[in-house]
C-alpha positions in Angstrom: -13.9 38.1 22.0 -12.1 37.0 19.2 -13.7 35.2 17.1 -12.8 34.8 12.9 -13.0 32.4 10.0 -10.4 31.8 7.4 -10.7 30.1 4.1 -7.9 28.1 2.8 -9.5 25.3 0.5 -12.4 25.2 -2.5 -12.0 29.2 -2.7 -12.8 29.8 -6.4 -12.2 26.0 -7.1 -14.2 23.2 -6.3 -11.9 20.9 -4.1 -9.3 21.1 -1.5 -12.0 21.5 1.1 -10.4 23.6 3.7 -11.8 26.4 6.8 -10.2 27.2 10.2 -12.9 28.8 12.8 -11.0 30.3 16.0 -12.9 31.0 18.7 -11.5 32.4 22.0 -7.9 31.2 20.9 -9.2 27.4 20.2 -8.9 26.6 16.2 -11.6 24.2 14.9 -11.1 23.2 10.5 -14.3 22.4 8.7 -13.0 19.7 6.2 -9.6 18.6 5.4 -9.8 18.0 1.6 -7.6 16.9 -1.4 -6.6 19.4 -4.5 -8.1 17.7 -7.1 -7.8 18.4 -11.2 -4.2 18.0 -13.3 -0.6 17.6 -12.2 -0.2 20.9 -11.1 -3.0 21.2 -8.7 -2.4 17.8 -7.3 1.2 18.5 -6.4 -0.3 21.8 -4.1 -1.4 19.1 -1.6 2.7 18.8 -0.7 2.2 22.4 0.1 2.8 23.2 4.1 -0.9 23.8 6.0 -0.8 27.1 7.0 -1.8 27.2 10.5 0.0 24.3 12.7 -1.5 21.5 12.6 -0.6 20.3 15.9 -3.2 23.7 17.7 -5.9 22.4 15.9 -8.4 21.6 18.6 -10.8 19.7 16.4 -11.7 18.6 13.4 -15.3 18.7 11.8 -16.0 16.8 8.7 -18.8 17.3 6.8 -18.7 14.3 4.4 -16.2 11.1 3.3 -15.6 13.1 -0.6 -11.7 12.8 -0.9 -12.2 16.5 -1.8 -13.6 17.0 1.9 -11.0 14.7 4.1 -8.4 13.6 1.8 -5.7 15.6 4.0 -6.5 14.1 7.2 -4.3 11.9 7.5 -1.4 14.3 5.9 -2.9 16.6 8.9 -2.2 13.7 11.1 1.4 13.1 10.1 2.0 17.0 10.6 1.1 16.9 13.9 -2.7 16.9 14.2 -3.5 14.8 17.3 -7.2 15.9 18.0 -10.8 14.4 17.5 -12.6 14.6 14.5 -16.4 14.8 14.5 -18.6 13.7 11.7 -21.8 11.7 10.6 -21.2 7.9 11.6 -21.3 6.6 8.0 -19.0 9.2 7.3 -16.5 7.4 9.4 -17.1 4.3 7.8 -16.6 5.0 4.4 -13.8 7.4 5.4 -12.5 3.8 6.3 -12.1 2.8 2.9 -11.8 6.0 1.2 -8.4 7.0 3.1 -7.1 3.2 2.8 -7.9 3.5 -0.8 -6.0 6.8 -0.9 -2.8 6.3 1.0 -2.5 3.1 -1.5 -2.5 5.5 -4.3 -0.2 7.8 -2.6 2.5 5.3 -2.1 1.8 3.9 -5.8 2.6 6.9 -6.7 5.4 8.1 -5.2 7.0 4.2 -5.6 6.7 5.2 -9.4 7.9 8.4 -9.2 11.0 7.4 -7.0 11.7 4.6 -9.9 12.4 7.9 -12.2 14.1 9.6 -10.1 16.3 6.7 -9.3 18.0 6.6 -12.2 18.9 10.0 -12.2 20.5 10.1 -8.9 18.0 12.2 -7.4 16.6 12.3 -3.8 13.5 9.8 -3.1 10.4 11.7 -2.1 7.8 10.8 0.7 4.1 9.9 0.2 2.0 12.6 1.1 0.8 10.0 3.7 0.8 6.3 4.3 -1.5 4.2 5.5 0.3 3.9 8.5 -1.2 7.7 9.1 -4.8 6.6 8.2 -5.0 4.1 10.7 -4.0 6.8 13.4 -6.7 9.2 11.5 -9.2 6.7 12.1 -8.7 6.3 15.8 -9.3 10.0 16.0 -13.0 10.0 14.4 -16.2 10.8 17.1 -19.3 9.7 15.3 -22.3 11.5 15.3 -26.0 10.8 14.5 -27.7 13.4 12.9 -29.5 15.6 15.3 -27.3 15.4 17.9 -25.8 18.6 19.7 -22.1 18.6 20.7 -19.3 20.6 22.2 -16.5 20.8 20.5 -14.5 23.3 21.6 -14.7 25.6 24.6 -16.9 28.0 23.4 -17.9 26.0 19.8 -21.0 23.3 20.1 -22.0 21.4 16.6 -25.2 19.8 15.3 -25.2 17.6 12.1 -28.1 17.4 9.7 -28.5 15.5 6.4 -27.3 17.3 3.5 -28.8 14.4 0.8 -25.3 14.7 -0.9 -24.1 11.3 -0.3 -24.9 8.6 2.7 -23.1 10.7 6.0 -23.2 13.7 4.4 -24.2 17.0 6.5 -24.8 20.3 6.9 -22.8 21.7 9.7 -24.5 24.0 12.6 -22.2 25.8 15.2 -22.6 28.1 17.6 -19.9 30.2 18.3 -19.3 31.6 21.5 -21.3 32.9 24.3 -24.6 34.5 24.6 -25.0 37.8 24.2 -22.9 37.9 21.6 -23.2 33.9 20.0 -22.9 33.8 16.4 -24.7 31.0 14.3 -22.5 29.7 11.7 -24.2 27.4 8.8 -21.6 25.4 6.6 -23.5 24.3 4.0 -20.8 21.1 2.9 -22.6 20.0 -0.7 -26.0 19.7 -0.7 -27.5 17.4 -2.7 -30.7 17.3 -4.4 -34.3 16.8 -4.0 -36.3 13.7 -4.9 -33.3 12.0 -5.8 -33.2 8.3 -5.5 -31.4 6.9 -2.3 -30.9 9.9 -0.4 -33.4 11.9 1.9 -33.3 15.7 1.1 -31.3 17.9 2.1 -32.5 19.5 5.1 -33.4 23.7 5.6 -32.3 25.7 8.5 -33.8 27.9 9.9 -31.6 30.7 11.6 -28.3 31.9 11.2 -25.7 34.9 11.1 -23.7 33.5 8.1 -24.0 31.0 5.8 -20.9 29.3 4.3 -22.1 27.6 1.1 -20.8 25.7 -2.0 -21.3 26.9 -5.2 -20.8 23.9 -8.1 -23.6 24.7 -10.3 -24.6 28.1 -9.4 -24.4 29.0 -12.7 -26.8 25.9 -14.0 -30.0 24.4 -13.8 -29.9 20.5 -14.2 -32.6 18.7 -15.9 -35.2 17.1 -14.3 -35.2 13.3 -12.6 -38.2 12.6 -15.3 -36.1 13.8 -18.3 -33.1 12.2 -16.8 -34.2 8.8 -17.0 -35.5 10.0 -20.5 -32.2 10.9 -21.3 -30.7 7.7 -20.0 -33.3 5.0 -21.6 -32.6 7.0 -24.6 -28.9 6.4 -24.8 -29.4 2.6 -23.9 -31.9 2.7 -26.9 -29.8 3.8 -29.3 -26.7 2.0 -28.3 -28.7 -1.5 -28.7 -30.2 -0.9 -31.9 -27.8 0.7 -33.7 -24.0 0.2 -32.2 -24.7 -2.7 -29.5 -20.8 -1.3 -28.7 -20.0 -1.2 -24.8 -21.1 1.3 -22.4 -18.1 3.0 -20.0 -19.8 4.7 -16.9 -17.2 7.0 -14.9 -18.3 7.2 -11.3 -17.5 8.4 -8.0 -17.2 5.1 -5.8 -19.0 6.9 -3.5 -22.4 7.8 -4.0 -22.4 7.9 -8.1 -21.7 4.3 -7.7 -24.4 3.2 -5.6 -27.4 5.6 -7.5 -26.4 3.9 -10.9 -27.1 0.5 -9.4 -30.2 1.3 -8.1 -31.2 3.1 -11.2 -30.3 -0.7 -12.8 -32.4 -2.6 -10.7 -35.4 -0.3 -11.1 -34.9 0.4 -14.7 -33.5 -2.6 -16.3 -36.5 -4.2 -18.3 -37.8 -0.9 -19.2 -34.4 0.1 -21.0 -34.1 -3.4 -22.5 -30.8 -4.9 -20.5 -31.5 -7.8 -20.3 -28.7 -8.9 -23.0 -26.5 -6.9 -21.3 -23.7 -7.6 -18.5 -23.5 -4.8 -16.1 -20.2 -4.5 -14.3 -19.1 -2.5 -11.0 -15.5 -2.6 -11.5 -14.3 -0.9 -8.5 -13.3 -3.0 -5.3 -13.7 0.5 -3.1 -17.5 1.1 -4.6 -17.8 -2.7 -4.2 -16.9 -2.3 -0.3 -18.8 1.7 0.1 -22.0 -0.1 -1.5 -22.1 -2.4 1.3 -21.8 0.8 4.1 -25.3 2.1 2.0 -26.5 -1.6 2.8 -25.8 -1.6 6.4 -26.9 2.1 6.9 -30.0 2.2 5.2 -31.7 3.5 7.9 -31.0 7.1 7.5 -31.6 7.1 3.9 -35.1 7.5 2.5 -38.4 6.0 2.3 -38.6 4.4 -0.7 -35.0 2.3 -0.3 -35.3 1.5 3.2 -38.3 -0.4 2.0 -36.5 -2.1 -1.0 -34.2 -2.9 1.7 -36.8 -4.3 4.5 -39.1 -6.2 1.3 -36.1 -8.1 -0.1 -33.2 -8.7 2.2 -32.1 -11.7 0.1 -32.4 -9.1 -3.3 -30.9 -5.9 -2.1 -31.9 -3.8 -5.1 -28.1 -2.7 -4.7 -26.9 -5.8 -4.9 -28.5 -7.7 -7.4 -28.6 -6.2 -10.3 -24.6 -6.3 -11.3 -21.6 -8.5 -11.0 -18.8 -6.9 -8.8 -15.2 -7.0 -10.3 -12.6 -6.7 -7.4 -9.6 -8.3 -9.0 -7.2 -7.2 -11.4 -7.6 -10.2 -12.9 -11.4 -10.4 -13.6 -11.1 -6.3 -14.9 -8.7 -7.1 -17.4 -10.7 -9.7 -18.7 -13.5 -7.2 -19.4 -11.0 -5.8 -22.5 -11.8 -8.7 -24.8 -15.5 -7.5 -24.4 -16.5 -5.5 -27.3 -20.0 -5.4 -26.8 -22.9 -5.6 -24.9 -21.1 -4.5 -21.7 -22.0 -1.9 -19.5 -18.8 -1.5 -16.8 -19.1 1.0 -13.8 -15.7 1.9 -13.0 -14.0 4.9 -11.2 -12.5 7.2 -10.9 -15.3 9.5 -11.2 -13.2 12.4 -13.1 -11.4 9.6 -15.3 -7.8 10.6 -13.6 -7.4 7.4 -12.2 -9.0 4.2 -11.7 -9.6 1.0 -13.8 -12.0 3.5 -16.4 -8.8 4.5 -17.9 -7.4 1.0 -18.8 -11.2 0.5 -20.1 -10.6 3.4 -22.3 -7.5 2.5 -23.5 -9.6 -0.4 -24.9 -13.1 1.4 -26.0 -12.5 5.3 -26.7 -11.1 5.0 -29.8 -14.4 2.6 -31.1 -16.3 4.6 -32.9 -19.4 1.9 -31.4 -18.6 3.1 -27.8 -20.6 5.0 -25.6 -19.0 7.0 -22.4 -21.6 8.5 -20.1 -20.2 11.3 -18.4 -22.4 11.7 -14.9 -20.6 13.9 -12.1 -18.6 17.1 -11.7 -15.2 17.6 -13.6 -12.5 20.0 -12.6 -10.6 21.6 -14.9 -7.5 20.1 -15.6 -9.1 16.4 -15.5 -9.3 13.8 -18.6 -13.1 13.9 -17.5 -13.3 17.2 -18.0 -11.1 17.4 -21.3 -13.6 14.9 -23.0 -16.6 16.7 -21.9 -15.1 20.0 -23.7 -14.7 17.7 -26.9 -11.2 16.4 -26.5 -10.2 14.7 -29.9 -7.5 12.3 -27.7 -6.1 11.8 -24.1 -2.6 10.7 -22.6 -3.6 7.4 -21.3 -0.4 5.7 -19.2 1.7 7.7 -21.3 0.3 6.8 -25.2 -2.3 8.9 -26.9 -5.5 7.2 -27.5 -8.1 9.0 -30.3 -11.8 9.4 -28.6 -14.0 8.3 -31.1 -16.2 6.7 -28.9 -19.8 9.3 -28.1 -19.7 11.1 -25.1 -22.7 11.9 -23.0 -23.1 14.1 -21.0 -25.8 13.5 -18.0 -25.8 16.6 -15.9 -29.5 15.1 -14.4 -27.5 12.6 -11.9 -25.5 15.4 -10.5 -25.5 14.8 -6.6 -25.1 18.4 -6.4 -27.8 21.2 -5.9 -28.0 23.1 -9.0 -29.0 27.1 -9.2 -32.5 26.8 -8.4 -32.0 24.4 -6.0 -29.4 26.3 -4.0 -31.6 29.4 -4.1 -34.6 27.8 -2.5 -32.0 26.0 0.6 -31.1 29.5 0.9 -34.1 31.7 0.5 -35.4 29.4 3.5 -33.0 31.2 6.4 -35.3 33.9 8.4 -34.2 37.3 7.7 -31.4 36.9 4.9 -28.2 36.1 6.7 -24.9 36.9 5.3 -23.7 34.3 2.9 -20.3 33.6 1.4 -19.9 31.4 -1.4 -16.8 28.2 -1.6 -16.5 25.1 -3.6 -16.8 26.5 -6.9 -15.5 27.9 -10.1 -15.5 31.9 -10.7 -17.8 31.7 -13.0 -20.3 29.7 -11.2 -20.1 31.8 -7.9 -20.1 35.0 -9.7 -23.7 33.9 -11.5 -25.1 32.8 -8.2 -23.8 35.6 -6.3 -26.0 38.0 -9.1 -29.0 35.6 -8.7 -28.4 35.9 -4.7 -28.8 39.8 -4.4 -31.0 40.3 -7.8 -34.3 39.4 -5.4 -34.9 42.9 -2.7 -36.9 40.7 -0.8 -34.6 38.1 -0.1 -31.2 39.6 -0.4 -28.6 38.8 1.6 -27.5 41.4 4.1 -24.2 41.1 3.0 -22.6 38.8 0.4 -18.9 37.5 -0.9 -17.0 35.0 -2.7 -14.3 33.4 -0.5 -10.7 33.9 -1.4 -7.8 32.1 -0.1 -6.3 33.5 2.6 -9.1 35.8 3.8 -10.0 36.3 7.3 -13.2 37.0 8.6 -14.3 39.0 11.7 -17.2 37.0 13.1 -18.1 39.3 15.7 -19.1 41.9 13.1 -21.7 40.2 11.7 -23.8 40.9 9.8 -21.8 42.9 8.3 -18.6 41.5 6.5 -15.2 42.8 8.2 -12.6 40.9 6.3 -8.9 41.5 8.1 -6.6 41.0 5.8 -8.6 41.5 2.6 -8.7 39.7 0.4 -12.3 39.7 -0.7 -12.7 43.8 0.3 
């Protein structure tokens, strides 16, 4: 029987989501993700798929993160005319997320094409259009977590919350036929535990390999208590001493929501009352409502909020929303006592940047730095101590503090990655994606350091490499990469 797994996204990097299963000649792809990070990455998107998009049988998604399905609809346009399976909120803020990034896509390229214009060169085509999204979303099957599919011949899927984002999943399949049915676990990104929204991610029992991220395997986050520690302490200072504005980077999706719960719980013990707190983001603005309408399947604690005060959703009453370009550019004659929300989360886009061009070089600002930042990224460049960035072309100083909240990752850190796991019966082989070298090489260590629980076999995915199922669990890699 032939049955093998190829990696050809997040290998050694943290986006670009990206893994083909074939089983008895039918090809299912776990995620379909965007290259995220500078120029150079970005452009690898335009890059042919390669496998042919139009054999894909399936599709299974494990979460709306552009870095996760940003290339669906570029799949689409190549050919791609299959379902695509995935948590029901996941369809619906893919919805907005792929609108949101076709829009940018054509932006883009309408820009670009300007340039090129005027030196007689050849106009180049959006990665995709919107146009492809819409056929993208015609293509989605919702799931509800706990429910057992087939998806291909011999492949059958079951969905379980990962407590990453609302939607997001950790993927079961089983591969072929019994006797010789492998159990594949994809991990997707796991969230955390006890974090506020979001249930926790859920342990599995059994399988024969484990596919799972690796963001912060080289890190231990601080704890929820000394996170909002951290936060009230920030606020603290920035009222008494600067009372300059506030600049929150965040991921529409997810980031965006925590932060205004954390507002509405938070607010009078942080002193905010003087303060105007801002979601400028019209896609947060519309994902926030998904969390509204789906609060069902998040946890205990919110669904209650929720059920107590349907006419003051703690999401939705704490902040004014800015959707037009209008109302955000009036924000800039604010110089203090402003707290804006704003993506995008990694500052390489969005209306943060037009914010910065207006606060980062105030010495009274404050920029609170909460998610993941690839390399390459203005995010990341301010967290390593940048002295300026390149904002729509002119060089603006960063005077402005910079602080760095590693507590509201929505990512499992080291510890937390161990114990998801060190909860598998008998140790099943596990092989590391979606993250940086020097994460996966840390956690890979931490994996094997423990007799008890070490994994019968162990790797960090490359891409390109191909991986013998049927061997497992042993790790037969056929055109080795990884060996």
């Amino acid at each position: 029987m032939q049955m093998t797994l190829q990696f050809f996204g997040a290998t050694e990097e943290v986006t670009g989501s990206c893994h083909l299963l074939t089983v008895s000649g039918q090809q299912v792809l776990l995620d379909c993700g965007l290259i995220q990070g500078g120029k150079a990455d970005e452009l690898r998107n335009h890059d042919p798929f390669p496998f042919q998009a139009e054999q894909i049988h399936a599709v299974v998604l494990s979460h709306a993160h552009i870095d996760h399905s940003g290339r669906l609809a570029y799949l689409v346009k190549q050919g791609f005319t299959g379902p695509i399976y995935t948590q029901r909120a996941t369809a619906q803020l893919c919805d907005i997320m792929l609108r949101d990034a076709a829009m940018l896509q054509e932006r883009g390229t309408e820009r670009q094409n300007k340039k090129r214009a005027k030196h007689d060169l050849e106009e180049l085509e959006p990665l995709f259009t919107e146009e492809d999204v819409e056929q993208v979303l015609t293509q989605f099957v919702v799931l509800d977590y706990g429910q057992r599919v087939k998806v291909a011949d011999e492949i059958e899927v079951c969905l379980s919350d990962a407590g990453h984002i609302l939607g997001s999943a950790v993927v079961e399949l089983w591969l072929g036929q019994q006797p010789e049915q492998k159990k594949l676990v994809f991990s997707g990104d796991l969230g955390r535990a006890g974090m506020p929204i979001l249930d926790d991610p859920t342990f599995i029992d059994k399988a024969d390999l484990v596919l799972m991220e690796s963001t912060y395997g080289n890190r231990l986050h601080r704890s929820w208590h000394e996170t909002l520690v951290e936060l009230k302490s920030i606020f603290k200072t920035t009222i008494n001493q600067s009372r300059g504005n506030i600049l929150i980077p965040a991921f529409s999706v997810g980031r965006a929501q925590e932060l205004l719960y954390l507002f509405h719980l938070y607010a009078k013990e942080w002193d905010l009352s003087g303060w105007r707190i801002c979601l400028d983001s019209p896609m947060a603005i519309k994902a926030t409502q998904v969390y509204v309408n789906n609060y069902p399947i998040l946890d205990d604690d919110f669904k209650r909020f929720t059920r107590m005060s349907p006419g003051k959703h703690p999401l939705l009453s704490c902040a004014e929303f800015v959707s037009s370009t209008e109302e955000s550019i009036e924000l800039n004659d604010i110089h203090e006592g402003l707290i804006v929300i704003a993506g995008s989360g990694m500052c390489n886009g969005g209306r943060i940047r037009n914010h910065f061009v207006h606060n980062l070089w105030r010495k009274e600002a404050n920029i609170i730095i909460c998610g993941y930042q690839a390399l390459g990224t203005p995010g990341r460049l301010l967290v390593d101590g940048a002295e300026e960035l390149t904002i729509h072309g002119q060089s603006v100083k960063v005077a402005a503090r910079i602080h760095t909240v590693g507590g509201l990752s929505a990512h499992a850190d080291q510890a937390e990655l161990l114990r998801w796991y060190h909860h598998f019966e008998d140790s099943p082989a596990i092989i590391l994606v979606h993250g940086e070298p020097e994460a996966q090489k840390v956690l890979i260590q931490a994996l094997n350091q423990d007799e008890a629980t070490k994994p019968k076999s162990s790797a960090i995915a490359q891409r390109g490499d191909c991986l013998d199922l049927t061997a497992l669990p042993k790790l037969v890699w056929l055109n080795a990469a990884s060996e």
